[in-house]
C-alpha positions in Angstrom: 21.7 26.4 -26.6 23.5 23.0 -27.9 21.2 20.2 -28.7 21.9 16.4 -29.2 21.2 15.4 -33.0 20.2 12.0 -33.2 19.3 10.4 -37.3 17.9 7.0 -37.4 16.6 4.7 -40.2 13.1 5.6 -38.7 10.2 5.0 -41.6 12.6 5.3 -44.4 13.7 1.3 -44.5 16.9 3.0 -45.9 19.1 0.5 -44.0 21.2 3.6 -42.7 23.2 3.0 -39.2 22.0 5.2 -35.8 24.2 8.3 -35.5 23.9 10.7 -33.0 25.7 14.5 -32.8 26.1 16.3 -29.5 26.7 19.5 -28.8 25.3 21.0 -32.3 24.4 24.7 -31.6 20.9 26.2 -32.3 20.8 28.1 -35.9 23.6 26.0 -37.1 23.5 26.1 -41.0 24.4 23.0 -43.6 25.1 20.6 -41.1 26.2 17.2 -42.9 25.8 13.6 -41.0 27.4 11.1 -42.6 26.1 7.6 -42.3 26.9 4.0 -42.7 25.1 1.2 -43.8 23.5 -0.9 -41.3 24.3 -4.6 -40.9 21.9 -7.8 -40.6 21.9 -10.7 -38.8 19.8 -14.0 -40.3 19.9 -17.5 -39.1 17.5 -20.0 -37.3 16.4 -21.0 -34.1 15.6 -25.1 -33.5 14.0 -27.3 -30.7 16.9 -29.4 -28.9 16.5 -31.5 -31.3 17.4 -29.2 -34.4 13.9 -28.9 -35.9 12.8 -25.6 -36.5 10.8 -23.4 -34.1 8.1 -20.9 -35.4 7.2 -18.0 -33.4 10.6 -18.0 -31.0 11.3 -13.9 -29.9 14.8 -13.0 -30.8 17.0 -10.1 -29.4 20.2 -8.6 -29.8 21.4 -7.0 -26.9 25.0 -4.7 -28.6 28.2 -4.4 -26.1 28.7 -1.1 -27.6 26.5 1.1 -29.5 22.6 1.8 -29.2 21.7 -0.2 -32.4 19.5 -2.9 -30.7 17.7 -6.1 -32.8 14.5 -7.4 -32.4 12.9 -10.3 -34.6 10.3 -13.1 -34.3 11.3 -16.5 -35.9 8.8 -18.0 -38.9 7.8 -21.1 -39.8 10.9 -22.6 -40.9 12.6 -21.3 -38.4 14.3 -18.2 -39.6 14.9 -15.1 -38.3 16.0 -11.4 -39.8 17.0 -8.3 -38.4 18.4 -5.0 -39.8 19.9 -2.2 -38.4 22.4 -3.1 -36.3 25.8 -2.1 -35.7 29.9 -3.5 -36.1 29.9 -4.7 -33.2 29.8 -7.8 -31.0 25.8 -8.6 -29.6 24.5 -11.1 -27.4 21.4 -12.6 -29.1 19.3 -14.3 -27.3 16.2 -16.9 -28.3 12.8 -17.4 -26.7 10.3 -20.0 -27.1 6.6 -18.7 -27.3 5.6 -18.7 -23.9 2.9 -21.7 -22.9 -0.6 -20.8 -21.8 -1.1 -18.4 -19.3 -4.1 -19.2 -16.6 -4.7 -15.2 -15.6 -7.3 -16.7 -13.1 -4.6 -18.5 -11.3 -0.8 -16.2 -12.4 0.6 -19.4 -13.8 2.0 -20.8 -17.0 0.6 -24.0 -18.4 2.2 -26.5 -21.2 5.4 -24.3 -21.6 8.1 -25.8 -23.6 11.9 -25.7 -24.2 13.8 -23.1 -22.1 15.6 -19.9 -24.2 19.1 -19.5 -24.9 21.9 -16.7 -25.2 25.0 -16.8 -27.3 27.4 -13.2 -26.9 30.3 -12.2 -28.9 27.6 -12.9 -31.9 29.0 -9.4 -34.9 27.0 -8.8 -37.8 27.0 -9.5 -40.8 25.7 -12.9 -40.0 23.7 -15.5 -41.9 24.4 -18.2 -40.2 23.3 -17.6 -36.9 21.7 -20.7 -35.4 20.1 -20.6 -32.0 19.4 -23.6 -30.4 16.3 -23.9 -27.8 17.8 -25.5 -24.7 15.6 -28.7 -23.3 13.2 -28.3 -20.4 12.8 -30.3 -17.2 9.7 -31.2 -15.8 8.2 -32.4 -12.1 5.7 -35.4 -12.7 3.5 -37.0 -9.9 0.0 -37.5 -8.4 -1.3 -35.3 -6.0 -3.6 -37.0 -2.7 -6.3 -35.7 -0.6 -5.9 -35.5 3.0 -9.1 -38.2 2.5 -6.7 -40.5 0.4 -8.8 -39.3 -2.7 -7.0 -37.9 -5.8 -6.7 -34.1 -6.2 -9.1 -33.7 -9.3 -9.1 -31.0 -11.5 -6.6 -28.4 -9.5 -3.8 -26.4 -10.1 -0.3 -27.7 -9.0 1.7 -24.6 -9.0 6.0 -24.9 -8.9 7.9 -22.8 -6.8 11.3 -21.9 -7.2 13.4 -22.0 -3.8 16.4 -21.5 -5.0 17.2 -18.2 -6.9 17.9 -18.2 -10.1 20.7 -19.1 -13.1 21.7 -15.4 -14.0 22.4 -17.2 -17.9 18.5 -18.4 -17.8 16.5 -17.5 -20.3 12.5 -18.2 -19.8 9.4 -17.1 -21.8 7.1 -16.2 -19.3 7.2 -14.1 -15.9 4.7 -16.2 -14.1 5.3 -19.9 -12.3 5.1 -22.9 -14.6 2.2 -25.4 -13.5 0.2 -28.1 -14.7 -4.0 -29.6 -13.8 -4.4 -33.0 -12.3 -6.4 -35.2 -14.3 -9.4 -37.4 -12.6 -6.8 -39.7 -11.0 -4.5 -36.7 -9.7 -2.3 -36.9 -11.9 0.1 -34.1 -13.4 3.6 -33.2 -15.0 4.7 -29.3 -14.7 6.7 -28.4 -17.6 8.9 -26.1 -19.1 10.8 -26.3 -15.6 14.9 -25.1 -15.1 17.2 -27.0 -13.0 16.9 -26.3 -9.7 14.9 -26.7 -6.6 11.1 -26.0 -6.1 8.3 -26.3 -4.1 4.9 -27.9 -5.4 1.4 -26.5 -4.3 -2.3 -26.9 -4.7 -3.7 -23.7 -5.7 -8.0 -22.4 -4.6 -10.5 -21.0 -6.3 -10.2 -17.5 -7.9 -10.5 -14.9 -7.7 -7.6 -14.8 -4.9 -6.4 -18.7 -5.1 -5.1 -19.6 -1.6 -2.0 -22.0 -2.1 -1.7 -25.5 0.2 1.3 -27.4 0.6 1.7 -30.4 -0.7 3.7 -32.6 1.8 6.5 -34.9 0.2 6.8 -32.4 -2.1 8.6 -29.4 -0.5 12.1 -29.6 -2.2 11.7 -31.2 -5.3 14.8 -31.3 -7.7 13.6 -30.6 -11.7 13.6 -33.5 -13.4 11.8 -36.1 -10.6 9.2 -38.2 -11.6 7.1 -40.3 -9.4 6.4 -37.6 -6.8 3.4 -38.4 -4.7 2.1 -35.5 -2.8 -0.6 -35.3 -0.1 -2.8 -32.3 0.5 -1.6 -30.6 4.0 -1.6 -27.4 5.5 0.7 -24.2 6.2 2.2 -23.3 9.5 2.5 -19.5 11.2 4.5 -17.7 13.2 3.2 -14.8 15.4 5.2 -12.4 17.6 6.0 -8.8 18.0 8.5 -6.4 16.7 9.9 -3.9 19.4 12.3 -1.0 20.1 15.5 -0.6 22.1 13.3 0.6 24.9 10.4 -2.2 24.5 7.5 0.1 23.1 6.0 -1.6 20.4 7.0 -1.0 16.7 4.6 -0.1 13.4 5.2 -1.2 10.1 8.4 -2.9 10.9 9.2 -5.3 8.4 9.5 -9.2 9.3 11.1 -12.1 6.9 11.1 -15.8 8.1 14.3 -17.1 6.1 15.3 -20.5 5.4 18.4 -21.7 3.5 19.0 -18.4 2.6 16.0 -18.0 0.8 12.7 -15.7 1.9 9.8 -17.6 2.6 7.0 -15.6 3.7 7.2 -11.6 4.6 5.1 -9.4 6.3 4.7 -6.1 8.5 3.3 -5.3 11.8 0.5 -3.6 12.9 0.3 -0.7 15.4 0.9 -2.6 18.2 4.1 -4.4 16.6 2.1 -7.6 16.1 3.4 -9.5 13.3 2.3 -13.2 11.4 3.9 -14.8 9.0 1.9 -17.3 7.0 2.3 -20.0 4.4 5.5 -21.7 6.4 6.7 -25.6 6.2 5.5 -27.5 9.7 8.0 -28.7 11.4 10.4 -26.3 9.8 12.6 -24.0 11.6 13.1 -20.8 10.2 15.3 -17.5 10.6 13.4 -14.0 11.7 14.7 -10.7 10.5 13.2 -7.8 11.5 13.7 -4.5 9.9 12.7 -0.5 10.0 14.6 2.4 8.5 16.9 4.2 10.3 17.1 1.0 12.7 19.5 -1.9 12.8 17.7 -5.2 11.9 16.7 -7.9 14.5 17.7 -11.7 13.8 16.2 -14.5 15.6 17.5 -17.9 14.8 16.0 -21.2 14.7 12.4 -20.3 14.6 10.3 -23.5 14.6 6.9 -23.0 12.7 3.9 -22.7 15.1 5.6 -20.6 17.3 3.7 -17.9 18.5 5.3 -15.3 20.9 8.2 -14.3 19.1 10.2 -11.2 20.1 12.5 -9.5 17.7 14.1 -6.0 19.1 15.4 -3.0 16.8 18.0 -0.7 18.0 19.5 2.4 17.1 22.6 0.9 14.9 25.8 2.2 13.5 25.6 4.9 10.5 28.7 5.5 7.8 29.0 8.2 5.7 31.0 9.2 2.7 31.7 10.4 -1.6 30.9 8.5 -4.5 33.3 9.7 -7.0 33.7 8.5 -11.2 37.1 7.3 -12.5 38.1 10.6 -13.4 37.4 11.6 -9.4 34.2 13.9 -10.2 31.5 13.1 -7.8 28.5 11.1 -8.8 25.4 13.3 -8.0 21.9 12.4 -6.9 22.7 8.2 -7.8 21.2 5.6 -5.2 23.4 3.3 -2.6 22.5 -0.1 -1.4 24.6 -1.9 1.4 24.2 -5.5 1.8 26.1 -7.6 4.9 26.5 -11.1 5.3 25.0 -10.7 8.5 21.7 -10.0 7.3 19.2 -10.3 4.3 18.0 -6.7 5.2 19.6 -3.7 3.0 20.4 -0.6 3.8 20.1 2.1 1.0 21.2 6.1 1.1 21.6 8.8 -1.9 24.3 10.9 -3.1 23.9 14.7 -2.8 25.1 17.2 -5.1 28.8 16.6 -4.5 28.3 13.2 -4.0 28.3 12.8 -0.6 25.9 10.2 1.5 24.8 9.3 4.7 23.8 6.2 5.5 22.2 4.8 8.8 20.6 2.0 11.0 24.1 -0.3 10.3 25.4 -3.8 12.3 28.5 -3.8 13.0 31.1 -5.1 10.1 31.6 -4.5 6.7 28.9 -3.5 3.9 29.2 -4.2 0.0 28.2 -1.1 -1.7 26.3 -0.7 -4.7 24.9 2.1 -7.2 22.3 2.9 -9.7 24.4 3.7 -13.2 23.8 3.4 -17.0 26.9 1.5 -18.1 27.5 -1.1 -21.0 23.8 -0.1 -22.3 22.5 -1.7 -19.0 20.7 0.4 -16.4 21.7 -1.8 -13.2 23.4 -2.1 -9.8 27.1 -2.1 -10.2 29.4 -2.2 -7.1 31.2 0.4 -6.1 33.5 -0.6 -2.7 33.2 -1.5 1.0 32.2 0.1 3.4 32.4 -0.1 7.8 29.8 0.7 9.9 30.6 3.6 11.5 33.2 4.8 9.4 33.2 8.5 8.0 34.2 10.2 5.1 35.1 7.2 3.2 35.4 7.6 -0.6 34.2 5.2 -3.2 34.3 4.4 -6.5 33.1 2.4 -9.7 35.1 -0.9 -9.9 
């Protein structure tokens, strides 16, 4: 058969360049690759303030190419990596992450937020990389007994989603311990909107609100927070002709944002915990092959409400490439204004799809693709429930 010949620098340190041969043919004699010389990048990555930062993970993500760079900064700052290709990377700079509390899934004294800069093409030696400045949320946390919070975890929620140019060094929330007197300061915080919380004992730490505290912009100091306790909502999840629904799922949404999730039990029973009292919130229910449910205006403490799934719309249609084959076996999500619940189908072999369980209106459409060395969503079209036979492609 034909093989895929690929010749890489590997343990040789020979500072070759990747190149890769397809469609060489078994029992091929003398075959000669030619390579290139691989190019560097060097430079530094520095605080906000441009002193140097030991330790900082670098990357170079190419636009073009499979030739990626990976390097950690020293001492002084500097950085070094080899093997890369002509052409334009993004590199991007992060700090060492701050301590991570396993016992709690949080992120203590993190510092400095990461950076990216693109159209960066090698050779370089001049690359400098500069650590953008944190924000932090400072305060005292109170007891419902007027006593200070001693000793605990204040954890920071994000509640609004985030900066797609963010760069951050850890996975898990950023949070900080009161001293004796209450007192704490999250850092390593990015703009934007978040929730404080008191965090239990392990080995499952039960968050509580802390009331006065549930939007809090980055950057505010002075927040004083008093112990208090989560709302519910209860109801049932039922079908078009009222029986009761299993393992439906049911989000309570608020500004566009899920708060708390769940699914219901065998008798469509449903509670969603961990809600702000005296909030109202937005129910969507949701089950495949069924339209979702919306209830609007939910106010926490409620506990009999009724969310109803019905049949729904369906669409079909062919996901073809730019050159009109069909894309085969690739996976479709459909999103709506209408609703936080997607819908999702798959292409056959001649890239056709159905796709059910649709509101009325018109869908985005996504698929799963390998493009610009990025395995991701890209969109792909519109869609109307209820239409048939509709062809889409890659835009």
């Amino acid at each position: 058969g034909n093989f895929r010949v690929l010749v890489t620098e590997g343990m040789s340190f020979a500072g070759i360049t990747r190149v890769e041969l397809r469609g060489v043919a078994a029992d091929t004699k003398d075959l000669r690759v030619t390579v290139g010389t691989a190019m560097s990048l060097r430079g530094r990555v520095v605080d906000p303030n441009g002193k140097p930062v030991a330790g900082a993970q670098v990357e170079a993500w190419p636009s073009a190419g499979r030739a990626f760079g990976d390097a950690r900064s020293g001492q002084d700052g500097s950085f070094e990596m080899g093997g890369l290709e002509d052409v334009a990377y993004e590199v991007r700079a992060t700090p060492e992450r701050g301590m991570r509390f396993m016992d709690y899934g949080v992120t203590l004294n993190a510092r400095w937020l990461g950076v990216k800069v693109a159209g960066v093409r090698p050779p370089r030696d001049d690359v400098v990389l500069t650590l953008r400045a944190d924000l932090s949320i400072e305060g005292v946390a109170i007891g419902a007994d007027g006593k200070p919070l001693a000793s605990r975890i204040v954890r920071a929620d994000r509640l609004s989603k985030r900066d797609p140019d963010e760069v951050t060094a850890f996975a898990d929330p950023p949070a900080a311990q009161t001293d004796a007197e209450g007192c704490f300061e999250v850092t390593g915080i990015a703009p934007g909107e978040f929730r404080l919380v008191v965090l239990g004992t392990p080995p499952k730490p039960e968050a509580f609100p802390l009331l006065g505290a549930e939007r809090v912009v980055a950057g505010t100091r002075g927040v004083r927070a008093v112990l208090g306790a989560f709302a519910t909502i209860a109801g049932v999840v039922v079908d078009e002709t009222g029986a009761p629904v299993a393992r439906a799922t049911v989000m309570a949404v608020e500004a566009n944002e899920v708060r708390s999730a769940t699914e219901t039990s065998a008798d469509g029973a449903f509670e969603l915990k961990q809600l702000g009292a005296g909030i109202t919130y937005d129910l969507h229910a949701s089950m495949k092959d069924k339209a979702p449910a919306k209830l609007e205006r939910v106010a926490a403490g409620t506990r009999n409400a009724r969310l109803a799934l019905a049949v729904g719309l369906s669409a079909t249609g062919r996901l073809l490439d730019a050159d009109g084959k069909p894309v085969t076996d690739t996976s479709l999500v459909l999103t709506t204004d209408a609703s936080p619940t997607r819908a999702f189908g798959k292409t056959d072999a001649d890239g056709r799809f159905t796709v059910t369980g649709l509101l009325p209106g018109r869908y985005r459409v996504t698929y799963s693709a390998l493009r610009d060395n990025r395995f991701d969503s890209w969109p792909c079209g519109t869609i109307e429930a209820g239409a048939t036979d509709v062809e889409l492609r890659p835009e």
